[in-house]
C-alpha positions as CSV (number, residue, x, y, z in Angstrom):
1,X,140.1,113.0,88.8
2,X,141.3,110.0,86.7
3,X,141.9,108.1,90.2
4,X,138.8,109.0,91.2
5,X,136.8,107.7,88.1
6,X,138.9,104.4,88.3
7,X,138.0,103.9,91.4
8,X,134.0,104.7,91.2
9,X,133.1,103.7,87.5
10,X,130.6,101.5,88.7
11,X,128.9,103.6,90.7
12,X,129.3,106.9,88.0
13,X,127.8,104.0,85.2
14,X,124.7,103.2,87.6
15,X,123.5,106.5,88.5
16,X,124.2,107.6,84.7
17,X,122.0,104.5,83.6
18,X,119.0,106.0,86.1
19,X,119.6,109.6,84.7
20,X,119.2,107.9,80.8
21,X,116.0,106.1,82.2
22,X,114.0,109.0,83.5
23,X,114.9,110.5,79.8
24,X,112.5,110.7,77.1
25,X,115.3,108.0,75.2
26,X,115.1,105.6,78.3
27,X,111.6,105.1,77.8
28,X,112.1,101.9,76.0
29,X,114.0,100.6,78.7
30,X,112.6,101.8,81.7
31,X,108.9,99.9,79.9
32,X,111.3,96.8,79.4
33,X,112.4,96.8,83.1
34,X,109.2,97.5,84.8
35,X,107.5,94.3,82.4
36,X,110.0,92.0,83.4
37,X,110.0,92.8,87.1
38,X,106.5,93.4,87.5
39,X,105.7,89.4,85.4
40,X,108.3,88.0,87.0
41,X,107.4,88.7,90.7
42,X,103.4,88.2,89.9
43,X,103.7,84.3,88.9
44,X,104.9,83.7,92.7
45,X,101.9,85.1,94.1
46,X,98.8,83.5,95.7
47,X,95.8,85.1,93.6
48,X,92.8,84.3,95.7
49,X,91.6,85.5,98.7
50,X,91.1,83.6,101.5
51,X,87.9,82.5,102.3
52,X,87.3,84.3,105.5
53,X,88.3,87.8,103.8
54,X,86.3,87.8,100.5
55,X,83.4,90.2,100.0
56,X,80.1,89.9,98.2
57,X,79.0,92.3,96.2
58,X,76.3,94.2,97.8
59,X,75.8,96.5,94.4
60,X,76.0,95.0,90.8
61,X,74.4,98.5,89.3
62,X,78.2,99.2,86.8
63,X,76.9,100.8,83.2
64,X,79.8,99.9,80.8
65,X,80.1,100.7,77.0
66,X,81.7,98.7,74.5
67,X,83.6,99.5,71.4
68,X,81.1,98.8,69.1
69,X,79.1,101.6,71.3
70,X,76.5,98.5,73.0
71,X,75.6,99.7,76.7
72,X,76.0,96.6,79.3
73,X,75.5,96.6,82.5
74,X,76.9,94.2,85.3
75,X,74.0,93.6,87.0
76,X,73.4,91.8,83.8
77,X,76.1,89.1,84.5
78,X,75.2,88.5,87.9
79,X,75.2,84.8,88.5
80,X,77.9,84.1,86.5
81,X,81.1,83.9,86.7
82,X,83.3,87.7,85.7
83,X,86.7,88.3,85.3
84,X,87.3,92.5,85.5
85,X,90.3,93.8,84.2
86,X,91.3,97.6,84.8
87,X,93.6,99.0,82.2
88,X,95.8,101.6,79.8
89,X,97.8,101.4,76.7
90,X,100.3,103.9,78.4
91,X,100.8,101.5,81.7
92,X,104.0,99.2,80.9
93,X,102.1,96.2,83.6
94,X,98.9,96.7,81.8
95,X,100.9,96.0,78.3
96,X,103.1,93.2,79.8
97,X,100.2,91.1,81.2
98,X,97.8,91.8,78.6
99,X,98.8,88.8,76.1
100,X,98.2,86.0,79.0
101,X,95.1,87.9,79.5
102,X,94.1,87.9,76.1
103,X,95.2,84.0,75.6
104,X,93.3,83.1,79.0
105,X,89.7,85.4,77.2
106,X,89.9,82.6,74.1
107,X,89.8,79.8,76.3
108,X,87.2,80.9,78.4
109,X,85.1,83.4,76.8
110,X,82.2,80.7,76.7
111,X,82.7,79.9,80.1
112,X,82.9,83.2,82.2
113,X,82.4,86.9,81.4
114,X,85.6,89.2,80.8
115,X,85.2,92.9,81.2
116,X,88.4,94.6,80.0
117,X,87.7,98.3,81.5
118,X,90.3,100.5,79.5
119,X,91.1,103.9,80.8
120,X,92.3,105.5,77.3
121,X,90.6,107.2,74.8
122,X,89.1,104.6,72.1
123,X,90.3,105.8,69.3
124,X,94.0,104.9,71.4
125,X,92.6,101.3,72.4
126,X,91.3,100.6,69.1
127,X,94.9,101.5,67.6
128,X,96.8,99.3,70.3
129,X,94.3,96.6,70.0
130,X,95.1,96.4,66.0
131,X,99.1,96.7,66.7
132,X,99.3,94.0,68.9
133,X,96.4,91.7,67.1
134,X,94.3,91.7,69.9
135,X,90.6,90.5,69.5
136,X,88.9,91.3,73.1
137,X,86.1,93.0,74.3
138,X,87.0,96.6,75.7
139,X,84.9,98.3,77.7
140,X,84.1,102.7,79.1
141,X,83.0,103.4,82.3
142,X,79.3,105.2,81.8
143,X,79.1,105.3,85.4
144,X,81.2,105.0,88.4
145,X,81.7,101.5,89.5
146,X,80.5,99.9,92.7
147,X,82.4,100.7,95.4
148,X,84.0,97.4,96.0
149,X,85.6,97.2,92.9
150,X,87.1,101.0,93.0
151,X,90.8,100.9,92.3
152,X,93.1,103.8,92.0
153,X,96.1,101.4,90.7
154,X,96.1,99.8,87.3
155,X,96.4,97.2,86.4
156,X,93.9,95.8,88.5
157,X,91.7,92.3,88.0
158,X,88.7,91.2,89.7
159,X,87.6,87.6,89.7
160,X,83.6,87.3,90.7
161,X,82.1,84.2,91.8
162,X,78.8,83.3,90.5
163,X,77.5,84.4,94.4
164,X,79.1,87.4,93.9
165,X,82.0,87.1,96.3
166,X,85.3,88.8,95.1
167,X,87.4,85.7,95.0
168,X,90.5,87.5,93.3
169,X,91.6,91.3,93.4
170,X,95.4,91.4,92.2
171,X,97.2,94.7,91.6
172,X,99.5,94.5,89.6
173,X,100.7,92.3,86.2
174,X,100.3,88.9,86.6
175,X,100.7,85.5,84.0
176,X,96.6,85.1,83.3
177,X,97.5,82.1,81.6
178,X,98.9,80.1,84.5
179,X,97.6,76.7,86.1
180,X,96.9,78.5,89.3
181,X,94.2,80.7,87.7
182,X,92.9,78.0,85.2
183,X,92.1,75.7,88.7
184,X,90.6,78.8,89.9
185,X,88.4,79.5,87.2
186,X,87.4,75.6,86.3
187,X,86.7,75.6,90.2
188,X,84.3,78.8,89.5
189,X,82.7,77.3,86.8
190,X,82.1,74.3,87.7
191,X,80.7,75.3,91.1
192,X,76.7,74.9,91.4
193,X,75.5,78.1,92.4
């Protein structure tokens, strides 16, 4: 047995580290990994669609509640530019990418509209919002949203056009607060619709 373990203790270490992880006491490190892959293979990414294969809104009709219990509605941003961001306190890529996300809304929140959708509970949101000293707007679905901006994966972020062409749909974590998206959004902004 002792021959055996000598000659396998790598392989008896690695498949005791993935028993640990899917533990209640891996949690911690299983949230750690999945940040650190998840922002790490994002930033090499191309975020916007090609030209040919974005769609246009055909529906804007999205009723959305904020924290402070105000009713929105897309269709009330249509013409500007939107950035959409699907989230959860309990997704470990929702977490990760939220501070670039959150750095990226206070450089732009004159410029362009950000919809942080959060699929918690508010009373949760409110309490991770506080924790990690997050000021940004956070949003409920009152009604289902238009079909071309359904997701059953989170995180997931839209970036509309002022025409109302998708121009970005990424899956996934990403870094917000990167030159590519800034060119992106000046681009949007600046555009003349």
């Amino acid at each position: 047995m002792q021959k055996f373990i000598k000659k396998h203790w790598g392989n008896i270490l690695f498949f005791g580290l993935m028993i640990f992880m899917f533990t209640p006491a891996g949690l911690p490190l299983r949230a750690l990994l999945i940040k650190g892959v998840s922002f790490i293979t994002s930033r090499v990414e191309n975020l916007e669609i090609d030209k040919e294969e974005q769609l246009k809104l055909d529906n804007f009709q999205w009723q959305l509640v904020s924290n402070e219990v105000q009713s929105i509605n897309l269709a009330d941003y249509k013409g500007r530019v939107v950035l959409i961001n699907n989230w959860a306190t309990w997704c470990p890529p929702c977490v990760a990418e939220m501070p670039s996300l959150a750095r990226l809304y206070h450089q732009y929140k004159d410029k362009i509209v950000f919809l942080f959708i959060a699929q918690d509970k508010p009373e949760k949101v409110q309490m991770f919002l506080q924790k990690n000293g997050l000021n940004i707007p956070v949003y409920y679905m009152q009604s289902n949203p238009p079909a071309m901006l359904q997701t059953g994966s989170i995180p997931t972020t839209f970036i509309i056009d002022k025409e109302g062409y998708i121009v970005v749909k990424k899956t996934g974590a990403a870094d917000w607060d990167s030159g590519q998206v800034h060119r992106i959004l000046d681009k949007l902004v600046d555009s003349i619709k």
